[in-house]
N, C-alpha and C positions, 0 to 999 in steps of 0.2 A: 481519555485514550483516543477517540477520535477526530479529539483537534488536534494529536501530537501524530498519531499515523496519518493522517491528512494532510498534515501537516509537511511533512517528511515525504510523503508521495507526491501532491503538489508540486514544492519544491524542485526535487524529482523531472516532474516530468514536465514544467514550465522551465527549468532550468535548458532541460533537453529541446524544447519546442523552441527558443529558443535559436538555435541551430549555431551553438559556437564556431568559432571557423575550426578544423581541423588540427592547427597546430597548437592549440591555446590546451590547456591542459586544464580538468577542475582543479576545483577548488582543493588545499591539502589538508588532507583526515580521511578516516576510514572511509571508503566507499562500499555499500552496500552489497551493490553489485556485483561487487567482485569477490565478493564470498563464496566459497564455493557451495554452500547449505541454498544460498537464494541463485548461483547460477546456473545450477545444476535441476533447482527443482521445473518440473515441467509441469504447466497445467492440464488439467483434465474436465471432462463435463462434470464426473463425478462431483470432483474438488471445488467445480464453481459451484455446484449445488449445496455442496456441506456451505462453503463460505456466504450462498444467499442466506442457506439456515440461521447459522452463527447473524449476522447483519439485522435477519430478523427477528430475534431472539432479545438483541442488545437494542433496538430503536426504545421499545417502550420503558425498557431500565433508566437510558438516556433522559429520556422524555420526563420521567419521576424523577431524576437526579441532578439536570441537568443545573441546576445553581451550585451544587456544593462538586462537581465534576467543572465547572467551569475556576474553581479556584487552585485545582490543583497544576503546581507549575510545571513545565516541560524542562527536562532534563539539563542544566548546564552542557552548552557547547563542550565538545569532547568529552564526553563522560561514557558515552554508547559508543563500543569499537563495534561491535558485531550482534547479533542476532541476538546470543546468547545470554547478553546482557541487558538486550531488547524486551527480552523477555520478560528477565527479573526485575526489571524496574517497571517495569507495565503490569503485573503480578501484587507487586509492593504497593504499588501507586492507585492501582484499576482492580481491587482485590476481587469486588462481586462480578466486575464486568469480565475478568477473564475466568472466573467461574462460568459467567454463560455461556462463553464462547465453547470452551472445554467440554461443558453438558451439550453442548447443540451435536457435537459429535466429532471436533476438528478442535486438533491440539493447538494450545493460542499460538507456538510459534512456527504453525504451519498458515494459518490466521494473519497474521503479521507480514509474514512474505508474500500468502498472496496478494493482500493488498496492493503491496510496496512492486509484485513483478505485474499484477495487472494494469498499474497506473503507468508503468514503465513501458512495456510491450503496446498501450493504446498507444502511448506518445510517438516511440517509435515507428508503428503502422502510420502514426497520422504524420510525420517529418516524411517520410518515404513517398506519400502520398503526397505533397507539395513537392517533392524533388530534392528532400536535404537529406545529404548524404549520413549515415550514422558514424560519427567519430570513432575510432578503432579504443579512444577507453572506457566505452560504453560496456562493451562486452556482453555482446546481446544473446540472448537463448532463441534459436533463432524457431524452436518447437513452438516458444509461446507467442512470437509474435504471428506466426501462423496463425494459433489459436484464436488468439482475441480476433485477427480478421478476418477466420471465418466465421465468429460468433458475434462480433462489434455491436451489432444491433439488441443483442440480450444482454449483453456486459454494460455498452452505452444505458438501455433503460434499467437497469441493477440504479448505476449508478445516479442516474437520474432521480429513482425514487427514494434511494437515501437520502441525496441533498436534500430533495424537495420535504420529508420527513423532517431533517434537518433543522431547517431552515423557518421552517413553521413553529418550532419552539426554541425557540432563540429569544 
């Protein structure tokens, strides 16, 4: 589950870093973003704190699983329209791992989005920050990109210590 939501926010937000020109349009298929369940949701200190929960709850799961978690495949192109299907197949797929998430205290597909609006809202603060303008099909919440930069520096080392966690059992 965490090489497919990394996966998927990566994308994301090196797609977005990036800096398409303006009139190029993504790619066609569902975009994320424009859900209204992930445009609408707004983050909170609360909700980074359940999501560091959940994050740290799931590293050492990973850590013991990681050989038979790295066979399982990532979904065929088009088969995920939205969230909701997000879910079920990451459920289906990641059956203990979205039990932890769930137990940690943050429903997986609150879980899911945030990842997916945090990687989104960094990328965005950090395009803004070199001077590249945000393409109007971006459809930016523009609460959270406030958030991450007032917070960039706890969100940044989150992030940091997951990879690094990561990266180490690999």
């Amino acid at each position: 589950m965490f090489r497919f939501v990394a996966g998927l926010c990566l994308a994301l937000t090196f797609g977005f870093a990036q800096a398409q020109p303006p009139q190029q349009t993504p790619p066609a298929g569902p975009d994320p973003l424009k859900q209204p369940e992930v445009y609408n949701y707004t983050i909170t200190a609360a909700k980074l704190g359940k999501w560091e929960v959940a994050n740290d709850r799931l590293i050492p799961y990973y850590h013991e699983h990681s050989p038979e978690l790295s066979k399982i495949a990532n979904p065929p192109p088009g088969q995920i329209k939205n969230m909701d299907q997000m879910v079920a197949w990451t459920r289906t797929h990641y059956t203990a791992m979205s039990r932890i998430i769930e137990q940690s205290g943050m429903p997986l597909k609150e879980y899911l989005t945030m990842g997916l609006i945090l990687n989104f809202s960094l990328a965005v603060d950090s395009a803004r920050e070199r001077g590249y303008p945000v393409p109007p099909e971006y459809h930016v919440n523009e609460a959270n990109v406030t958030f991450v930069k007032a917070n960039k520096q706890k969100i940044t080392d989150l992030f940091r210590k997951y990879q690094q966690s990561m990266m180490m059992h690999q």
